[in-house]
PDB file with one MODEL, atoms N, CA, C and O in Angstrom:
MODEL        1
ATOM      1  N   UNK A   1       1.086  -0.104  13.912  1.00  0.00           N
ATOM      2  CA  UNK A   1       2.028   0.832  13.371  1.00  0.00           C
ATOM      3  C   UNK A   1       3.023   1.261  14.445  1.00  0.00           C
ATOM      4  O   UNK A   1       3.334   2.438  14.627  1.00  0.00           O
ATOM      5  N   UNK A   2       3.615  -0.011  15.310  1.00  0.00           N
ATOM      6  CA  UNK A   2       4.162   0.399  16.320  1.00  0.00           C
ATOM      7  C   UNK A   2       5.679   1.015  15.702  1.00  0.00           C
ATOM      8  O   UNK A   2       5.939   0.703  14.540  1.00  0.00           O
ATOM      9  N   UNK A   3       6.430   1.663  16.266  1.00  0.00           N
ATOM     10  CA  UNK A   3       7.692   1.882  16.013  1.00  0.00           C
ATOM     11  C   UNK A   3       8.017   3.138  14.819  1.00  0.00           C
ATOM     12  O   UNK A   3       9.096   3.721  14.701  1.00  0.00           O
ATOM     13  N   UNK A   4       6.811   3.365  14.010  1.00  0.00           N
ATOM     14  CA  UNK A   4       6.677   4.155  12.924  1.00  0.00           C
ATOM     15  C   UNK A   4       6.675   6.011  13.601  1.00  0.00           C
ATOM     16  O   UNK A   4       5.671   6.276  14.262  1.00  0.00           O
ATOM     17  N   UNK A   5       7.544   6.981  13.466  1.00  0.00           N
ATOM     18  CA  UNK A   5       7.543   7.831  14.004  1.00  0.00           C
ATOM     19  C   UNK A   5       6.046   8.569  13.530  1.00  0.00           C
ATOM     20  O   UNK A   5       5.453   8.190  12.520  1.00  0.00           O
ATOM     21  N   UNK A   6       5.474   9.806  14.515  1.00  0.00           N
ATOM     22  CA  UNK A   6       4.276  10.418  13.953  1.00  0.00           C
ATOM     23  C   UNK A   6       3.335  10.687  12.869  1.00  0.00           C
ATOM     24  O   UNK A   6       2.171  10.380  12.614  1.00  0.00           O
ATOM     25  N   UNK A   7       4.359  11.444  12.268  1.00  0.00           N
ATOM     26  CA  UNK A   7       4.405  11.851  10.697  1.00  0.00           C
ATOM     27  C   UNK A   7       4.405  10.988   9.648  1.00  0.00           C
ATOM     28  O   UNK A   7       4.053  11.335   8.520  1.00  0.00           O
ATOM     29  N   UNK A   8       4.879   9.569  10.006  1.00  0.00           N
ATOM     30  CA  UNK A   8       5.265   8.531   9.170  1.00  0.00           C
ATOM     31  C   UNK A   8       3.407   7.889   9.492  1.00  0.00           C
ATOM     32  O   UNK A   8       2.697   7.668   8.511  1.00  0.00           O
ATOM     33  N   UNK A   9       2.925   7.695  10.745  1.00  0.00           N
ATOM     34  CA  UNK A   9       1.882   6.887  10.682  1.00  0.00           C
ATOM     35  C   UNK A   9       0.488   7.579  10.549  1.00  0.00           C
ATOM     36  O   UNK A   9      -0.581   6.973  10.483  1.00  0.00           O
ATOM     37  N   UNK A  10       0.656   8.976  10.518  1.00  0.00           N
ATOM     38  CA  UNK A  10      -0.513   9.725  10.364  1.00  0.00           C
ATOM     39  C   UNK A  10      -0.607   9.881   8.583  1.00  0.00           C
ATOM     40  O   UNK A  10      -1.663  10.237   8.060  1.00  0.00           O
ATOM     41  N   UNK A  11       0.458   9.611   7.879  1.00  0.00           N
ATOM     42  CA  UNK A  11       0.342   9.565   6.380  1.00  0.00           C
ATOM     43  C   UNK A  11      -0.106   8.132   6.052  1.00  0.00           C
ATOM     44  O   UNK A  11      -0.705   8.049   4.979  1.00  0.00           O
ATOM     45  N   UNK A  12       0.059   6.917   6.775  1.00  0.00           N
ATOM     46  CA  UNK A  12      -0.613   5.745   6.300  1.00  0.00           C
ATOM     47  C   UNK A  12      -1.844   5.909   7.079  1.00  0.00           C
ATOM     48  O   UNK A  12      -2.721   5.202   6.583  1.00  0.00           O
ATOM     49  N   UNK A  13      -2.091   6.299   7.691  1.00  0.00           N
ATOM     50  CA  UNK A  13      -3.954   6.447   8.469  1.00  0.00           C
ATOM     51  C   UNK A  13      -5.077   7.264   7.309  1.00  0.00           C
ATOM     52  O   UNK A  13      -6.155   6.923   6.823  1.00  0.00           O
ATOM     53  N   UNK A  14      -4.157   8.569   7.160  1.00  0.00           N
ATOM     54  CA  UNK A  14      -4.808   9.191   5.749  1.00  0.00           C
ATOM     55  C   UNK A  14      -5.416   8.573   4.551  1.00  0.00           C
ATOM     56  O   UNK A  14      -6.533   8.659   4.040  1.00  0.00           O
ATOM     57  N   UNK A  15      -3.844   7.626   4.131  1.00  0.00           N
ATOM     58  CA  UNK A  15      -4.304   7.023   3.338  1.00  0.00           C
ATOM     59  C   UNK A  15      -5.326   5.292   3.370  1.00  0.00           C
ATOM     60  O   UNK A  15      -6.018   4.827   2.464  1.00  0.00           O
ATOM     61  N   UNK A  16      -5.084   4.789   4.559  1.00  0.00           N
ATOM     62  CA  UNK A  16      -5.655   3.882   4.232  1.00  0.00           C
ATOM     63  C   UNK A  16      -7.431   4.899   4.793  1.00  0.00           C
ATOM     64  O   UNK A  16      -8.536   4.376   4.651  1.00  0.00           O
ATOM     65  N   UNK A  17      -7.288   5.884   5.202  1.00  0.00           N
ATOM     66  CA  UNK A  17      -8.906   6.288   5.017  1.00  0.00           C
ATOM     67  C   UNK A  17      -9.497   6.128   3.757  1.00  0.00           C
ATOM     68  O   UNK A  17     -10.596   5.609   3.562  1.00  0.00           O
ATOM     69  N   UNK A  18      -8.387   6.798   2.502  1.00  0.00           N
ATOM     70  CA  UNK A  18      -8.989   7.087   1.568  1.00  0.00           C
ATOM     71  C   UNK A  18      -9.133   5.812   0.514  1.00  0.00           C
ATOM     72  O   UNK A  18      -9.270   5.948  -0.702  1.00  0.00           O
ATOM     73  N   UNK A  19      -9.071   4.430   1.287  1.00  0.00           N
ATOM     74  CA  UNK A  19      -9.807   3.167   0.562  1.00  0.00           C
ATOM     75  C   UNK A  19     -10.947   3.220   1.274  1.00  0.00           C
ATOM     76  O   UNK A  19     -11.447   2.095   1.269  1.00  0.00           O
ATOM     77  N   UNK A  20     -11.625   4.018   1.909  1.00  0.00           N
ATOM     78  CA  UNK A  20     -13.583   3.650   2.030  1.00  0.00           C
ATOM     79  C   UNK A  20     -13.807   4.761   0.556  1.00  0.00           C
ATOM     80  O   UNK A  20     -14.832   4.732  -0.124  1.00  0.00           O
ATOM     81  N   UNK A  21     -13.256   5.193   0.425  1.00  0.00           N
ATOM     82  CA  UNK A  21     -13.910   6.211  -1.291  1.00  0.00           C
ATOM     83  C   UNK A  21     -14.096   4.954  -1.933  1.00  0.00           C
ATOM     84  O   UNK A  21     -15.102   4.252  -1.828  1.00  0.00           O
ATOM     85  N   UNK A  22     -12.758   4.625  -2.816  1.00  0.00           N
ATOM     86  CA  UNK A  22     -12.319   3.748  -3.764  1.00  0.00           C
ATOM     87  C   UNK A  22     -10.983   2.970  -3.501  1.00  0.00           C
ATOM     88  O   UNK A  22      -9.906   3.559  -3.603  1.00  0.00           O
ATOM     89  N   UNK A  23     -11.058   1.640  -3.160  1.00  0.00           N
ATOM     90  CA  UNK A  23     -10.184   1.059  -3.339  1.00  0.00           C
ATOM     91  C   UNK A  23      -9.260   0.684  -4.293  1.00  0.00           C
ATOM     92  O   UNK A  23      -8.042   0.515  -4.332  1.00  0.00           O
ATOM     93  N   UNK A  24     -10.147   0.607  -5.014  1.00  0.00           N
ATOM     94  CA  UNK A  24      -9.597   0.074  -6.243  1.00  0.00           C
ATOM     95  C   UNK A  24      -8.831   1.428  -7.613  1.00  0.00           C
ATOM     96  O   UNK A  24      -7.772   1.073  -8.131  1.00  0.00           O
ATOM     97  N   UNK A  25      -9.181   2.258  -7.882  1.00  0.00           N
ATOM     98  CA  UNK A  25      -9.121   3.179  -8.518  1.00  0.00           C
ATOM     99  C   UNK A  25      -8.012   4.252  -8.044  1.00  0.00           C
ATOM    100  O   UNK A  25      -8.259   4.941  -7.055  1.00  0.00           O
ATOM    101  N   UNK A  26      -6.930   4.384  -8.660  1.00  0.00           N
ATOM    102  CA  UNK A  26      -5.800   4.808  -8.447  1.00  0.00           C
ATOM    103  C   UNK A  26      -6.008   6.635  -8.862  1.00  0.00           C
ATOM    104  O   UNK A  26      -6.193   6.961 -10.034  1.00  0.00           O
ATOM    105  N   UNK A  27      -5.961   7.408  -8.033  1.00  0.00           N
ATOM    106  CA  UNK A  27      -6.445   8.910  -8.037  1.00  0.00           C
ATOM    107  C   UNK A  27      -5.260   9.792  -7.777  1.00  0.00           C
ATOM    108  O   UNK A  27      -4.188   9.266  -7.478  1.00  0.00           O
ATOM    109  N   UNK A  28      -5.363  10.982  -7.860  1.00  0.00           N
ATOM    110  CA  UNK A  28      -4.499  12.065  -7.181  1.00  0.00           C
ATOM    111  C   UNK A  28      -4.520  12.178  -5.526  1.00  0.00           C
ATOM    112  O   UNK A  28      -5.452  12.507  -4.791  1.00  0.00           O
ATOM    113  N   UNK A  29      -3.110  11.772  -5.187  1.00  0.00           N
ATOM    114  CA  UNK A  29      -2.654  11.629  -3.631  1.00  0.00           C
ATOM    115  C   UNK A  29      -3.523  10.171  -3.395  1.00  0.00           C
ATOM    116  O   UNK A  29      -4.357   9.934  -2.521  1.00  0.00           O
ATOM    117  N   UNK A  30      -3.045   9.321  -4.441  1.00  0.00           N
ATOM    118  CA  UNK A  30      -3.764   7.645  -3.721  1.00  0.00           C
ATOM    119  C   UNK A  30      -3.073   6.799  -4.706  1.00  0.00           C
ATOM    120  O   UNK A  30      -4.014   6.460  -5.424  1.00  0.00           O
ATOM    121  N   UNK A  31      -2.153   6.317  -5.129  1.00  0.00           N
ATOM    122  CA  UNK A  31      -1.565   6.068  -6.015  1.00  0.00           C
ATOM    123  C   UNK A  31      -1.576   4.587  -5.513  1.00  0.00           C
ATOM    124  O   UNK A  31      -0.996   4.211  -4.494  1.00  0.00           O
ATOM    125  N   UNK A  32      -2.354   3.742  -6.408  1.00  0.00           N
ATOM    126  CA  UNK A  32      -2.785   2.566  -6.028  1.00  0.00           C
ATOM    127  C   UNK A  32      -2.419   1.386  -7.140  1.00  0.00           C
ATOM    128  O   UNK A  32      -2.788   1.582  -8.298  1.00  0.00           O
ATOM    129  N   UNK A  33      -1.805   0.341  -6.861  1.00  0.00           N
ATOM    130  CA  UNK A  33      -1.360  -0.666  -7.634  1.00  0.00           C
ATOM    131  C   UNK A  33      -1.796  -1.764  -7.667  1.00  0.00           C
ATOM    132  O   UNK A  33      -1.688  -2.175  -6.511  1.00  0.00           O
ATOM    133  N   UNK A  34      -2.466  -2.931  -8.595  1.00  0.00           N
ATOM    134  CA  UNK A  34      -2.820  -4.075  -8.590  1.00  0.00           C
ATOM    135  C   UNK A  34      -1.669  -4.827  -8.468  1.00  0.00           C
ATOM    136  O   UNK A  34      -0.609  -4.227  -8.644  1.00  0.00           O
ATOM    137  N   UNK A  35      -1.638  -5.927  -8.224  1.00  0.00           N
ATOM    138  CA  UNK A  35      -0.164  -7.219  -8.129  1.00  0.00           C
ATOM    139  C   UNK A  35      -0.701  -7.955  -8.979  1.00  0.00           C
ATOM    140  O   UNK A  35      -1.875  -8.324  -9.003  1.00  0.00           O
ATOM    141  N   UNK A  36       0.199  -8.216  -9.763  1.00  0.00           N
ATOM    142  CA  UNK A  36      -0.588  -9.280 -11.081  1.00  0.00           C
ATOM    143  C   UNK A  36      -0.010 -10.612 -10.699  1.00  0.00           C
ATOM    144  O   UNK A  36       1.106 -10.858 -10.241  1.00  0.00           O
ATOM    145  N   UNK A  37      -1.013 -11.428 -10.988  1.00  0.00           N
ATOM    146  CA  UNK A  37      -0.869 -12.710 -10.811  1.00  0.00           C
ATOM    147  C   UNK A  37      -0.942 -13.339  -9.650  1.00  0.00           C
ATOM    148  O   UNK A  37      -0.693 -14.529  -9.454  1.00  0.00           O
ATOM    149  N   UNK A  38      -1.370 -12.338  -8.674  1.00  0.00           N
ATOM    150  CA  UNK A  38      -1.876 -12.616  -7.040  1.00  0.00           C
ATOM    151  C   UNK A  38      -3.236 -13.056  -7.055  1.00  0.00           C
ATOM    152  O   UNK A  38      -4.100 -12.699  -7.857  1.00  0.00           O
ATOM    153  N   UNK A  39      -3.385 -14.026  -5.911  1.00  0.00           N
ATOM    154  CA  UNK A  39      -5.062 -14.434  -5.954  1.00  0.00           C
ATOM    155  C   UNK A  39      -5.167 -14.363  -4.078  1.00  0.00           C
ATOM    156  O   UNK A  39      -4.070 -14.497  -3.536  1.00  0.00           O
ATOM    157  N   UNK A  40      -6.009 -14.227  -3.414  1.00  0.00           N
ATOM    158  CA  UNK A  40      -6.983 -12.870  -4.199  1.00  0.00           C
ATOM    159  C   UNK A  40      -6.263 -11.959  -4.480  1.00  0.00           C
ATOM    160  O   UNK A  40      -5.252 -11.888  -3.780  1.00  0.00           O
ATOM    161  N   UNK A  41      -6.423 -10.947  -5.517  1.00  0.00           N
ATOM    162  CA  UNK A  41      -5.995 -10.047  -5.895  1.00  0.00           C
ATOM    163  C   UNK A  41      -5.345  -9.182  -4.717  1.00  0.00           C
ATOM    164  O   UNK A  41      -6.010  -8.817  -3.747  1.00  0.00           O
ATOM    165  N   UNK A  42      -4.008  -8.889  -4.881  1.00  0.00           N
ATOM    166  CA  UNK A  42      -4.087  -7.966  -3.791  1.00  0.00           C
ATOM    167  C   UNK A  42      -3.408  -6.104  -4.262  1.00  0.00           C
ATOM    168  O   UNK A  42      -2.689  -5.979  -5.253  1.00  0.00           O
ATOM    169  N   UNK A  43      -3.659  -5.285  -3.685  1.00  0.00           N
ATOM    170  CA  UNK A  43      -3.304  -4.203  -4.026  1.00  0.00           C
ATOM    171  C   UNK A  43      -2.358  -3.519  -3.125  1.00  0.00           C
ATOM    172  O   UNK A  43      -2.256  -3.546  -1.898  1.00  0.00           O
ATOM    173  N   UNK A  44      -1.601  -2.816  -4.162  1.00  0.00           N
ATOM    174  CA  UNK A  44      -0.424  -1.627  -3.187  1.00  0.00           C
ATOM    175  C   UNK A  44      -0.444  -0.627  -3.238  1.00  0.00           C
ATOM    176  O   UNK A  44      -0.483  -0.201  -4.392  1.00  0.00           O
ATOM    177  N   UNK A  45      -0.435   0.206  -2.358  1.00  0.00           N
ATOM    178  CA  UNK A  45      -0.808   1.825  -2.305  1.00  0.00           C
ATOM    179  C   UNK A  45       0.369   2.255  -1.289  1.00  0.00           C
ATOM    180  O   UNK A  45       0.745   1.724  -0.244  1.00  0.00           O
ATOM    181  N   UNK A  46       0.990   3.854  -2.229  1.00  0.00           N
ATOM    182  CA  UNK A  46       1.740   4.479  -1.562  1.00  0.00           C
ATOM    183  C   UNK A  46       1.290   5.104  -0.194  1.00  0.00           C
ATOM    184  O   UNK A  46       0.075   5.296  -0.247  1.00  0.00           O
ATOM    185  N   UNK A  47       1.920   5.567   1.242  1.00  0.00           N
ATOM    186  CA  UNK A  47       1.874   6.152   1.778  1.00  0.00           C
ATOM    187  C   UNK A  47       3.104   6.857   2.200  1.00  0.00           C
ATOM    188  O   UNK A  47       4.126   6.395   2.708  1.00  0.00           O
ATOM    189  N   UNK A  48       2.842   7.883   1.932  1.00  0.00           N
ATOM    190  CA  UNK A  48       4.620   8.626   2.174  1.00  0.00           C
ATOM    191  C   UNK A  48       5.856   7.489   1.820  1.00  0.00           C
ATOM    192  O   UNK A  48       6.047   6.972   0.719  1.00  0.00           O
ATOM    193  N   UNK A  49       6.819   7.197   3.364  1.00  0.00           N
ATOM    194  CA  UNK A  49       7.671   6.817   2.916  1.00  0.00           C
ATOM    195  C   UNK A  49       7.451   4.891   2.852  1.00  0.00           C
ATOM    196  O   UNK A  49       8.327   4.129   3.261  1.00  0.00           O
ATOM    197  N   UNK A  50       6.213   4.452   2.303  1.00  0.00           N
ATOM    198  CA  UNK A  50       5.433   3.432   2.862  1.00  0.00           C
ATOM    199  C   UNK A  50       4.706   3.021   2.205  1.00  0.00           C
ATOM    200  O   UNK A  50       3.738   3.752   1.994  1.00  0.00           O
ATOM    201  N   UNK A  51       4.728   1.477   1.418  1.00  0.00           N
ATOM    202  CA  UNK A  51       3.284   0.682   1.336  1.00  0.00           C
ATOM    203  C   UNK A  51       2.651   0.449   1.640  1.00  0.00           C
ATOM    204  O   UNK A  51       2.844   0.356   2.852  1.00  0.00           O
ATOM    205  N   UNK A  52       1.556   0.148   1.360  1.00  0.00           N
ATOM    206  CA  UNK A  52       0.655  -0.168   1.903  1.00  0.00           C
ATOM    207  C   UNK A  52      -0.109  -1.509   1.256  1.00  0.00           C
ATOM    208  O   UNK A  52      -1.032  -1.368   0.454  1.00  0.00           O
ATOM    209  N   UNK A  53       0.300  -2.637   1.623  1.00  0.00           N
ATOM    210  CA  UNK A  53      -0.246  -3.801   0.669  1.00  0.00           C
ATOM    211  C   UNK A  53      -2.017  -4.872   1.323  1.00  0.00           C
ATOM    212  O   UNK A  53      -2.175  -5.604   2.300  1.00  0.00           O
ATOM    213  N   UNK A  54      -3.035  -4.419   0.153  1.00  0.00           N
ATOM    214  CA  UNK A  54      -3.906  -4.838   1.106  1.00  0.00           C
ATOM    215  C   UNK A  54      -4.739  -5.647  -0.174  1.00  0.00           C
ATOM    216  O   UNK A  54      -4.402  -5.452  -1.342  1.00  0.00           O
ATOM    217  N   UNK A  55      -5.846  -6.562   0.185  1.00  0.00           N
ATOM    218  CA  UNK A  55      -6.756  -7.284  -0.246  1.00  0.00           C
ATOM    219  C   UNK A  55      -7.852  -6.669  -0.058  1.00  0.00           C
ATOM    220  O   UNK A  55      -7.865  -5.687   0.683  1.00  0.00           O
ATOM    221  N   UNK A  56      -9.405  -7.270  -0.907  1.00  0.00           N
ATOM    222  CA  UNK A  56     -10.558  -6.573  -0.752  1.00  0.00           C
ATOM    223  C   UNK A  56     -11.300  -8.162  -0.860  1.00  0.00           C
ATOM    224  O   UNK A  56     -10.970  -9.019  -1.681  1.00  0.00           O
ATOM    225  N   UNK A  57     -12.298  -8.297   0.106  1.00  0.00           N
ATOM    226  CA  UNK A  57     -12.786  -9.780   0.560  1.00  0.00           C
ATOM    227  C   UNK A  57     -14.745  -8.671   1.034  1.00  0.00           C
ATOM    228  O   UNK A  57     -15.109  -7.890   1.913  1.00  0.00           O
ATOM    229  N   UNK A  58     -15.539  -9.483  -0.510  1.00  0.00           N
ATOM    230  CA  UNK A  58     -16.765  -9.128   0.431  1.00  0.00           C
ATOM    231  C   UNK A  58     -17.222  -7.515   1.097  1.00  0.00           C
ATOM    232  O   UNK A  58     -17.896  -7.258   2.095  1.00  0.00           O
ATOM    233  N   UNK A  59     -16.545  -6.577   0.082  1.00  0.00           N
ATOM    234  CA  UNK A  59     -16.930  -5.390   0.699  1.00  0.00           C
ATOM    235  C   UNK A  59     -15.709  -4.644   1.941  1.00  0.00           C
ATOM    236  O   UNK A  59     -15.706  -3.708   2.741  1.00  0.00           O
ATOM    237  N   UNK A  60     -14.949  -5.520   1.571  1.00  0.00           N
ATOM    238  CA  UNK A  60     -14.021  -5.381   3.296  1.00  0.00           C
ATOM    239  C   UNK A  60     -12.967  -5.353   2.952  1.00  0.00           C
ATOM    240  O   UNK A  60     -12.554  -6.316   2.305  1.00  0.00           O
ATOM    241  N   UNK A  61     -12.194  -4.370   3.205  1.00  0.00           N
ATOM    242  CA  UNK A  61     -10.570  -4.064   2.655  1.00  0.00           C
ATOM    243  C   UNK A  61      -9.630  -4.578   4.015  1.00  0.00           C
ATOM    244  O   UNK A  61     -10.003  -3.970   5.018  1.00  0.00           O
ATOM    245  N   UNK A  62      -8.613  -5.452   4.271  1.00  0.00           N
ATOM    246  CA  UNK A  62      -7.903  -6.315   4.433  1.00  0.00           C
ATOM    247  C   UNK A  62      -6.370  -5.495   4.362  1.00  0.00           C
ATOM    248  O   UNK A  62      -5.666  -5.472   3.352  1.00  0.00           O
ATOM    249  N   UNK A  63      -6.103  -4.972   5.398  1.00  0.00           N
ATOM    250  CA  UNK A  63      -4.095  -4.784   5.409  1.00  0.00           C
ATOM    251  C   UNK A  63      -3.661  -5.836   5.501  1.00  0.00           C
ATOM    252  O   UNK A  63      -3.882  -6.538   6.488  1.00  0.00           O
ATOM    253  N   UNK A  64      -2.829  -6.270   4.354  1.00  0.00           N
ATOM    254  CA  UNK A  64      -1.936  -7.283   5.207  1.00  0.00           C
ATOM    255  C   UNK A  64      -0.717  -6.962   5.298  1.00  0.00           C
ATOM    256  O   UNK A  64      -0.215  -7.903   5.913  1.00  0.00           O
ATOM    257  N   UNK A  65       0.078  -6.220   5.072  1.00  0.00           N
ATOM    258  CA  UNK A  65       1.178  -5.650   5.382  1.00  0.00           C
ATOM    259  C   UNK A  65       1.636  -3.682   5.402  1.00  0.00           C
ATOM    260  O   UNK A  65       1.282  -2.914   4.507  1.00  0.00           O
ATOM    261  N   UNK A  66       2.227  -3.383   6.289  1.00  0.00           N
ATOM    262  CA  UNK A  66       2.734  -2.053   5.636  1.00  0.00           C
ATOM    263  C   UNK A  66       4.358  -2.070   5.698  1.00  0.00           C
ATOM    264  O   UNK A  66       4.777  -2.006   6.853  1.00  0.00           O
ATOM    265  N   UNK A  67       5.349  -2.144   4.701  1.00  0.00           N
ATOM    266  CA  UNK A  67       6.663  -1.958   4.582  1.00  0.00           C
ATOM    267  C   UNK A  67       7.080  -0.773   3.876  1.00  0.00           C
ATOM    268  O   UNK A  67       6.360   0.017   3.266  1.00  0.00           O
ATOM    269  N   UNK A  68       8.390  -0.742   4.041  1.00  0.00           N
ATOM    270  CA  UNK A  68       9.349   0.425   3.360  1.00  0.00           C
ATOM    271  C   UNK A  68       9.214   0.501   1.663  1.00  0.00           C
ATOM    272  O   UNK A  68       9.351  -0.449   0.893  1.00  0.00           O
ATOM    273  N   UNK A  69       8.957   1.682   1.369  1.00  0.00           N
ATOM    274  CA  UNK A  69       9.376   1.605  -0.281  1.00  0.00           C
ATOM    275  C   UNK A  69      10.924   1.423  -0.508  1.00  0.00           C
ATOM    276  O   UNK A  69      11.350   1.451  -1.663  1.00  0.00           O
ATOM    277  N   UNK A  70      11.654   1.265   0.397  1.00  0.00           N
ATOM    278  CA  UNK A  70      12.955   1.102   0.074  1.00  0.00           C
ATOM    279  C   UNK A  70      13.349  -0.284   0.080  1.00  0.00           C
ATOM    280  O   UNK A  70      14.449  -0.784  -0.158  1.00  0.00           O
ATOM    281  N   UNK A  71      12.266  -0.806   0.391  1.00  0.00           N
ATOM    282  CA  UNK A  71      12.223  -2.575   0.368  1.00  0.00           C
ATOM    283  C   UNK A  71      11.792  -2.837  -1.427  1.00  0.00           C
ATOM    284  O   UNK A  71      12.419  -3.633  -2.125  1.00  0.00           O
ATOM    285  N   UNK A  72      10.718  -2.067  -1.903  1.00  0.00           N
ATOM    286  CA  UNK A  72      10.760  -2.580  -3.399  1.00  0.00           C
ATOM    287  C   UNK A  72      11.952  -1.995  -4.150  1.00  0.00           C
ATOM    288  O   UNK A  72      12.521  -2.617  -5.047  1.00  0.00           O
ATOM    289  N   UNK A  73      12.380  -0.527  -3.668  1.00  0.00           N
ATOM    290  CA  UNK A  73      13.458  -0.078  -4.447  1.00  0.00           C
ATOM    291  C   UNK A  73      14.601  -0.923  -4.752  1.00  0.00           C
ATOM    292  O   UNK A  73      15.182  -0.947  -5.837  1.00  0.00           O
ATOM    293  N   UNK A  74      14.914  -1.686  -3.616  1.00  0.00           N
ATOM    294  CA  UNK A  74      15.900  -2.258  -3.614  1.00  0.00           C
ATOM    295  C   UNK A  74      15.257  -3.748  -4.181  1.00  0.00           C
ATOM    296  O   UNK A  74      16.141  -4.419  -4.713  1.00  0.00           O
ATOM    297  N   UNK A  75      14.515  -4.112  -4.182  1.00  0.00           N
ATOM    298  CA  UNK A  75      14.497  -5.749  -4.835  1.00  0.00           C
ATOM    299  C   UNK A  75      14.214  -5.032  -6.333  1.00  0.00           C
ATOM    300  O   UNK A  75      14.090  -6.145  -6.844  1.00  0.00           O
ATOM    301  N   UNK A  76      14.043  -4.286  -7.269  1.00  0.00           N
ATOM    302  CA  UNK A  76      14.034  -3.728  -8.231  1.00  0.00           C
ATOM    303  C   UNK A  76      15.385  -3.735  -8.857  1.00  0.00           C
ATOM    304  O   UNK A  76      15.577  -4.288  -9.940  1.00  0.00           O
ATOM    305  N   UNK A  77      16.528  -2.996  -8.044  1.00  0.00           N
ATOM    306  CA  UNK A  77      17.782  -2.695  -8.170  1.00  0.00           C
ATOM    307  C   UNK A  77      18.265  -4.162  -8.274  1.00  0.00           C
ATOM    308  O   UNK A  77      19.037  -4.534  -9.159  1.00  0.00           O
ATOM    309  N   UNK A  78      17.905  -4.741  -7.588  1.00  0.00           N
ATOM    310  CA  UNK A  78      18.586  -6.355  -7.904  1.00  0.00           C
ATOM    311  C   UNK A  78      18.368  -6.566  -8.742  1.00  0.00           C
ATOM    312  O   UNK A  78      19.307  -6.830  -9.494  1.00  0.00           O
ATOM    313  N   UNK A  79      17.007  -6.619  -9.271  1.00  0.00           N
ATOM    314  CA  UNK A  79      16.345  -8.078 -10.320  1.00  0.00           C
ATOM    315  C   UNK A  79      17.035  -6.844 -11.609  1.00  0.00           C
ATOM    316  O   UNK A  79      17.423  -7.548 -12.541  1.00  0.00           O
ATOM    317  N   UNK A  80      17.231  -5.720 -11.862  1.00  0.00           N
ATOM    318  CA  UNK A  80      18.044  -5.362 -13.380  1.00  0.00           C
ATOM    319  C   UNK A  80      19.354  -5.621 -12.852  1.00  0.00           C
ATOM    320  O   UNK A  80      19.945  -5.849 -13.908  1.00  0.00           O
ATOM    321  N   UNK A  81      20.224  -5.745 -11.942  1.00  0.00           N
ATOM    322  CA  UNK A  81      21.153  -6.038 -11.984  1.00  0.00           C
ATOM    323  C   UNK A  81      22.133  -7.624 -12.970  1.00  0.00           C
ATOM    324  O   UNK A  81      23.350  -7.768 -12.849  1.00  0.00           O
TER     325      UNK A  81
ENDMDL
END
């Protein structure tokens, strides 16, 4: 989480804590998304200003990326364009 100011990486630490509860199960302050048609399945979860896109392998939750929500906002804004 290099480059991510304080505040920005202590809200994705929070949240990726709160996948040892439930990964899977989308709650209040965990707002969690399946990707359809991904194999393995993979999931997206908000963190502040931030995704959080991860897999679950065997008991074992898997980051594989964290980007900007202004990265889906904007490929959204395209594809109705």
């Amino acid at each position: 989480m290099k480059g991510l100011d304080k505040a920005d990486a202590r809200a994705i630490k929070a949240r990726i804590g709160e996948l040892r509860i439930d990964p899977y199960t989308p709650r209040q302050q965990c707002d969690i998304l399946k990707e359809k048609g991904k194999r393995p399945p993979l999931y997206r979860m908000r963190a502040g200003k931030y995704w959080v896109e991860y897999f679950i392998e065997a008991d074992t939750v898997y980051i594989s990326k964290i980007f900007p929500r202004s990265v889906i906002l904007t490929m959204g804004k395209a594809i109705r364009n």
